[in-house]
N, C-alpha and C positions, 0 to 999 in steps of 0.2 A: 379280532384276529387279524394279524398283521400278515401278507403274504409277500414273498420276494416275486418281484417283478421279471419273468426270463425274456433273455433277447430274442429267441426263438420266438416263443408267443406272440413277442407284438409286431407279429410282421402283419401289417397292412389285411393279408387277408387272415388271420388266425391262427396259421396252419398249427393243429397238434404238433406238440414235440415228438420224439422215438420215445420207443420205450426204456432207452440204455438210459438218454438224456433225463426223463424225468427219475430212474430210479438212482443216478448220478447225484442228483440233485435232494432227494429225498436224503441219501447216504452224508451227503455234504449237512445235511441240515440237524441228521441223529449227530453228527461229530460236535454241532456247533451250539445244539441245544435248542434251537429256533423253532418253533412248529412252523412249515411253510406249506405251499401249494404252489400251484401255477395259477397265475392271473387270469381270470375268463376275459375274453374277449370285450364284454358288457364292462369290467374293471377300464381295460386298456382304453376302448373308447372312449370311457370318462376320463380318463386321465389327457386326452389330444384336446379335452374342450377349453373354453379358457377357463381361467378363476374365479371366483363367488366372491376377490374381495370387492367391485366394484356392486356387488349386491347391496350392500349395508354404505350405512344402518336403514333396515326396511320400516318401513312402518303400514301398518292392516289401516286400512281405511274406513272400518265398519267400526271399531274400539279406538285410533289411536295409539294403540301399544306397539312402541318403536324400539323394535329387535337390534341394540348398537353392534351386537359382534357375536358369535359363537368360535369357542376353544374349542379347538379339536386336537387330538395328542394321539402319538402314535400307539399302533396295536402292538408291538412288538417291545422299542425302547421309553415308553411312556411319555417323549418329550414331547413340547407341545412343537401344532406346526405354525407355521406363517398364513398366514393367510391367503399369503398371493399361489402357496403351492398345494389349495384347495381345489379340483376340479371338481366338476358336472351340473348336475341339472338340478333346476328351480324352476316348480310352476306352481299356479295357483291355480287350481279349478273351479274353488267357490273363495269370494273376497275373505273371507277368516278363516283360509287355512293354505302353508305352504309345505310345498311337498321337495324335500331335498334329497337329491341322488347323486353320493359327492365317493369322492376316492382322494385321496393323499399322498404323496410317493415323499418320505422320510429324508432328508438329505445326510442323515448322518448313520442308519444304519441300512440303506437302501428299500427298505420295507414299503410296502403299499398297505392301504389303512381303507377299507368301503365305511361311508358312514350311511345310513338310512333314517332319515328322520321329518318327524310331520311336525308341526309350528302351526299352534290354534291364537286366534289373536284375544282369545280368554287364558293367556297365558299357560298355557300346556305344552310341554314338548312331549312327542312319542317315540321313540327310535328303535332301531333292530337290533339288537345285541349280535357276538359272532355265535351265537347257537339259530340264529331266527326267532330270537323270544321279542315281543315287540314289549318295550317298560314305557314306564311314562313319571316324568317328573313337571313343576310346577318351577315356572321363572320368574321372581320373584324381583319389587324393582328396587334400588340401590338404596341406601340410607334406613330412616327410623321407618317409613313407610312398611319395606318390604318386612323388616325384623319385626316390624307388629306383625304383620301378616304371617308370618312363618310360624310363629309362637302360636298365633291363632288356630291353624292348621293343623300346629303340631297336638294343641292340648285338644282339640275336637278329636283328635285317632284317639288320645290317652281316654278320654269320655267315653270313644264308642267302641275299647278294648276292656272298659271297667265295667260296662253296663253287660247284667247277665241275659241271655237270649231269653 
């Protein structure tokens, strides 16, 4: 879910918008077709930190497996973004796993983009969809290696969708 970012909201201390301002905003957004909100506080925040692109490429030290870049595309116009207009936070509480708390501010349809997502260094990503559902898919590494390995993955689900309980 992509949200438009208001000038209001990101004042320094938070302060809620009126209530004219946000049903304003609501009415701008039924005309425009956008689904929108107001930015939380938690968004803006992340958005003043610097960028994750001097993060990468990371590499887990317990496996090896060297993370070169993550796409992230907006919520709203689907393009992808830059890297460098990636904000927030990365930590690692145990060495084979990082915890990313990022936001994106769109530059071409103004939109902000939260992303939330965990990075296992047994190559798994987790992340929060915009309902709160957390998915998880599998990062696979570039060339014949990964494509064996996806095939492999994929016919073990075929196996264990064919076999009866």
């Amino acid at each position: 879910m992509a949200i438009r970012s208001l000038k209001r909201a990101a004042t320094s201390n938070c302060t809620p918008m009126s209530e004219a301002n946000v049903t304003r905003e609501i009415k701008k957004a039924a005309m425009t077709g956008i689904t929108q909100r107001v930015a939380t506080c938690h968004e803006l925040t992340l958005l003043k930190l610097p960028s994750i692109a001097e993060l990468f490429p990371f590499r887990f030290k317990d496996t090896g497996f060297e993370l070169k870049f993550i796409l992230f595309t907006c919520g709203s116009c689907e393009k992808p973004f830059d890297i460098a207009n990636v904000h927030g936070t990365c930590s690692q509480v145990i060495e084979s796993v990082i915890d990313l708390d990022l936001v994106a501010k769109c530059v071409r349809c103004d939109m902000i983009t939260p992303f939330q997502l965990r990075i296992s260094s047994d190559r798994y990503c987790n992340w929060k969809d915009h309902k709160g559902v957390w998915n998880q898919f599998r990062i696979y590494e570039p060339g014949r290696k990964g494509v064996t390995d996806a095939w492999h993955d994929m016919l073990g689900v075929i196996k264990k969708l064919g076999t009866p309980n």
